[in-house]
N, C-alpha and C positions, 0 to 999 in steps of 0.2 A: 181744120188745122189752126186757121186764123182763132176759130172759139177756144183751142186749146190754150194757144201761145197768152190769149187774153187773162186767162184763170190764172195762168204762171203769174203773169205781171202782178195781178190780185193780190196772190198770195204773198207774194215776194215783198208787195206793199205792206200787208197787213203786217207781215212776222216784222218790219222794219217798224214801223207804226208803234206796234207792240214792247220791241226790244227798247225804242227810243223811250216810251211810259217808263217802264221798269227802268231804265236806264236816270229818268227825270226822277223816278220816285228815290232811286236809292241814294241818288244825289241830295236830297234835301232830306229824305225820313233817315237813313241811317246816320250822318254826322248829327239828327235832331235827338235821335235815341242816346247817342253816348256822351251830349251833351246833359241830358238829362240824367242820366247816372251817371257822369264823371266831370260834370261842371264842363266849364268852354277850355276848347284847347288853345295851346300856345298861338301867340299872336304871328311867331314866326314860319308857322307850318305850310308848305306849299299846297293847292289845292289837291296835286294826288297823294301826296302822305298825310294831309290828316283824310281825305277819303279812306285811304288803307288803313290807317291809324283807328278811325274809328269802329269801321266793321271788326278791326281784332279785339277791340274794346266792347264792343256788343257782343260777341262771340264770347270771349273772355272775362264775362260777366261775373259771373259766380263765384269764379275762381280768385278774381281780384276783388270782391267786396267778403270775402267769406274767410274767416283765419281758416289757416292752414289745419292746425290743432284747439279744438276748443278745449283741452287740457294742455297745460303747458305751464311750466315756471317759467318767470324774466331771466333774461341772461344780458351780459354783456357783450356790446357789439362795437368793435373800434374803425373808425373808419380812416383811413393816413391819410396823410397830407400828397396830392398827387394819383390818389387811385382815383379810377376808373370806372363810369357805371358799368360797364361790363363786369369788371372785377369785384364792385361791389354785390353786386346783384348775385353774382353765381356764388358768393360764399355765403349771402343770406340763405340760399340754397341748401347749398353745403352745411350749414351750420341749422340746417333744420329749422330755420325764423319763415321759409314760404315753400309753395310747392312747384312752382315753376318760374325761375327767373327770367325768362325769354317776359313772358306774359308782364312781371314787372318793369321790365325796361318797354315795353310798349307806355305804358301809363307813362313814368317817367316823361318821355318822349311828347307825348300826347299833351301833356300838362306841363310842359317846358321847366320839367321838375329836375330833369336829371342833369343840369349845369350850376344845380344851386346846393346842392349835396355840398353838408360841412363835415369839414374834419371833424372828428372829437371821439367821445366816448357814451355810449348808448344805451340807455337800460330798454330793451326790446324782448317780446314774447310771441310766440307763433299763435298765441290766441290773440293778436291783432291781425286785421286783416293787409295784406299787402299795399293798399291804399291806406292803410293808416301807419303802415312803416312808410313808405312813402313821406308821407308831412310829417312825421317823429324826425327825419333826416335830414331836415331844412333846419334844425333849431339844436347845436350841440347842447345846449343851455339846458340838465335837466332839470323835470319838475322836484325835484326833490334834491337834498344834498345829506350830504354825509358831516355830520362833526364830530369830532374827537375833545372831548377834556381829559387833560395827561394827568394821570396821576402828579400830586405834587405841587400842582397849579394852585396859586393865591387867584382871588375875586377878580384883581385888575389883573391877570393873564388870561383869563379868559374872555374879558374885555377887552383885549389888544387882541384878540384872535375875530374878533367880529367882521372887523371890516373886509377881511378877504374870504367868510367865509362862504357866502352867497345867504345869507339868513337876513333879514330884511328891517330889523331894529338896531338902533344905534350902540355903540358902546357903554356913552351916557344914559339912556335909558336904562340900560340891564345895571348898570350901576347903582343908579337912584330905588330901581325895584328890589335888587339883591340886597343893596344897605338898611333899606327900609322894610319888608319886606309885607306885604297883607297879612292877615290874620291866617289864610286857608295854605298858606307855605310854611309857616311855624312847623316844627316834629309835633306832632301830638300833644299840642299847647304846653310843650313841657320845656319848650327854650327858654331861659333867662331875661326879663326884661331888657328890650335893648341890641338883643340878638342879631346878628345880618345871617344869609347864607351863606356866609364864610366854612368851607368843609361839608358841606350838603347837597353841594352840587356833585353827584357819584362821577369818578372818573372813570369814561367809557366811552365808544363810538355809539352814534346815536344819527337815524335816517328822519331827517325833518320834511316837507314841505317848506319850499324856499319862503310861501306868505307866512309861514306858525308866526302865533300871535306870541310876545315875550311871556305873559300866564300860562299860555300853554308849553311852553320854553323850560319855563323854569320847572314847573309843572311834571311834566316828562321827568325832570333828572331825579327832580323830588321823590319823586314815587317811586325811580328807580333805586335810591336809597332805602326805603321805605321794603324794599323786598329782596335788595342783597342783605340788608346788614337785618337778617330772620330772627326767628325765638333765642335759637342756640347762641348767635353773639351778644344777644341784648341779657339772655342771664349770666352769659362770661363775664360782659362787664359787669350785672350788679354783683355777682361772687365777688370780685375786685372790689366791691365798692364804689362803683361811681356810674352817674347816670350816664344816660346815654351821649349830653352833649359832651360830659368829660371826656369821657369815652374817645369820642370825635375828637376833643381836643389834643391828647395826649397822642392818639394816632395817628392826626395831623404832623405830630414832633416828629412820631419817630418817622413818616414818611421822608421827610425831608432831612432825617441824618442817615437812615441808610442806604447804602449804593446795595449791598446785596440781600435779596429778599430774603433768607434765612437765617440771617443775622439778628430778625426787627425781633423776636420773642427775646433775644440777649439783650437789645437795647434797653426793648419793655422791662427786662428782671432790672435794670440799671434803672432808671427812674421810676420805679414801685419801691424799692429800694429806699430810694433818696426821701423820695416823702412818704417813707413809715417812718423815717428817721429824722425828717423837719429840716432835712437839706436842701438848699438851691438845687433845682435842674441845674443853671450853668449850660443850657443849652444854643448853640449859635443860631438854630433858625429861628428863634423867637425873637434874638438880636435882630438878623437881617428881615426881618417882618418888620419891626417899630421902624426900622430906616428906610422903608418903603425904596423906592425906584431910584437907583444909581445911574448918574447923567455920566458918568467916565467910565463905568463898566456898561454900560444900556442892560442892566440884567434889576430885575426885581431884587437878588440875593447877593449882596454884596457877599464877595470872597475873595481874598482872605478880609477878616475882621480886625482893625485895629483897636488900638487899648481905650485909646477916646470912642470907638463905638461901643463896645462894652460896659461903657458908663451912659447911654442913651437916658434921659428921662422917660421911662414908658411903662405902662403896667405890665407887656409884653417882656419886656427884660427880665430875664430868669438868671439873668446875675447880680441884680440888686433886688427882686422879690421874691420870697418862699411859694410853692406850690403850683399850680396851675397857671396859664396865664389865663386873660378872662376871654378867651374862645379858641378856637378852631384857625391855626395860619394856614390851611392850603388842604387843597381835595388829598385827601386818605385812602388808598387802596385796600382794597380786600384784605389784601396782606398785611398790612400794617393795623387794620382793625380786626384781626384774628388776634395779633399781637398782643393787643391789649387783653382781648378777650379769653387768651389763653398764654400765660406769659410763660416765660421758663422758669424754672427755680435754681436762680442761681446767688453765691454770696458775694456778686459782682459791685459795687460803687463808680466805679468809673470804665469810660472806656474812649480809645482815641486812634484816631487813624493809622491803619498800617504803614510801611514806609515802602512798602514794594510797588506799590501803584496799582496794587487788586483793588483796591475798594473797600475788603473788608478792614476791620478794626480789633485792636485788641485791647483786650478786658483785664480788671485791674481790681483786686477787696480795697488795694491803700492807696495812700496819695505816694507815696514815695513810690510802690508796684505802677503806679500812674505814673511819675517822673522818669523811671528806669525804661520805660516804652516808648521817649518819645525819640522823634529819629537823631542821627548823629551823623 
């Protein structure tokens, strides 16, 4: 009995002996294991939750270094002001970006990630892995940004759009490059001595990398000219007669006189018109170009134009010189360089703003059909 009672104690030893190893090992090999695939955990964690923390982390291996979808497009992913890693977590779920959000708030947690979650807006794809939306979500700042040139826009507006755009070159600089411009941004060495990119930069959204270098800047829009404005509008304009920079220059005009896009071929038959016939344009955005930037309106376009603007000294004034002026006042839209390229045929001379407040304009063969139009 005594021999028996001794074996008990033995055993009772050993399984205790045993449990305390395994107990030692798991203690130090598993928080070593997920330290090793998941970097060290937060400073804050008490000794049994990162213990738990880390075995669901070793467990939950695969699942958290492995995207969910190795096909998948980016999508946007918004996170508000005030939500919740719970709440966060379950709609990356829902919204298909991971495959189990429990498993993501562990990491979170583990890596004292889930208190530094910023608000913002997220370009995120389930071919990331959940550890890499993870640190995507500490940084609303994306790598990339979005810019827009507005149809219409002169050189220095889109120099005034720099500084808040998140693009990493000065206003000045794009200035000095656009006015001057290298050899390899020229149209097809066919711009005029003296040329800037004035009308060349195509107006359009356009997704950069926040470091693009201002060549590669410029570069982009250039090209993107280079392949809206195709075969078919470049022999509209030489039908018209005039190269390609005219081309740009005249539908730089009409962008900037009309409010409605159906109208710019009526424009167009209006000043084709005027110089077959060796008339003044008479045009006001070529005025409000030479007067550059208005310190009482804060507008590049001064409006309305007084009688003393009208008389500006400038090769741009198309009411003291015949034909063309010598370039391009402002980005040109498709529409407006269709315009040119296919104009209307009309026996129109003049035309002037309507008086209802549409926008559009009405058209006139004589000066006196041009005086009887204007409002009363």
């Amino acid at each position: 009995m005594k021999k028996a009672v001794g074996s008990c104690l033995i055993m009772t030893l050993v399984v205790g002996i045993l449990a305390a190893a395994v107990g030692g090992y798991a203690y130090v090999a598993v928080p070593r294991q997920a330290e090793l695939a998941f970097g060290k955990p937060a400073a804050g964690l008490g000794t049994s939750q990162r213990l738990r923390l880390s075995a669901l982390l070793v467990l939950q291996k695969e699942l958290l270094k492995q995207p969910w979808r190795v096909q998948a497009e980016a999508q946007t992913f918004r996170v508000a002001a005030g939500e919740s890693t719970f709440e966060i977590t379950e709609r990356l779920q829902a919204e298909g970006l991971l495959g189990d959000a429990a498993a993501m708030r562990n990491y979170l947690v583990y890596a004292g990630l889930d208190t530094t979650i910023q608000a913002g807006e997220y370009t995120l794809s389930a071919r990331m892995s959940p550890v890499e939306i993870a640190h995507a979500l500490q940084d609303a700042t994306p790598g990339q940004v979005v810019y827009r040139v507005l149809d219409g826009w002169r050189l220095d507006e889109i120099a005034a759009s720099l500084p808040t755009s998140g693009l990493s070159f000065s206003p000045s600089e794009f200035m000095t490059a656009a006015m001057a411009p290298p050899g390899q941004f020229m149209l097809e060495n066919k711009m005029p001595p003296g040329a800037t990119l004035e009308g060349f930069l195509f107006p359009d959204s356009y997704r950069f990398d926040r470091q693009v270098t201002l060549d590669a800047f410029l570069g982009t829009l250039m090209e993107n000219f280079r392949t809206k404005v195709g075969f078919d509008l470049r022999q509209g304009f030489t039908n018209q007669g005039l190269s390609v920079f005219q081309a740009v220059t005249l539908a730089s005009i009409i962008e900037r006189e009309a409010v409605v896009d159906d109208e710019m071929p009526m424009i167009a038959s209006v000043f084709y018109n005027r110089l077959a016939q060796g008339m003044r344009l008479d045009t006001d955005p070529t005025v409000q170009y030479a007067l550059g930037f208005n310190t009482a309106q804060n507008t590049w376009w001064t409006n309305p134009l007084s009688l003393a603007d009208l008389q500006v000294d400038s090769p741009y004034n198309t009411y003291r010189n015949t034909g063309l002026p010598p370039g391009p006042i402002a980005a040109a839209s498709l529409n407006a360089l269709r315009a040119v390229a296919f104009p209307a045929q009309t026996p129109y001379f003049f035309f002037r703003a309507a008086c209802d407040g549409s926008g559009r304009h009405l058209f006139a063969i004589t000066f006196e059909e041009h005086r009887q139009n204007a409002c009363r």
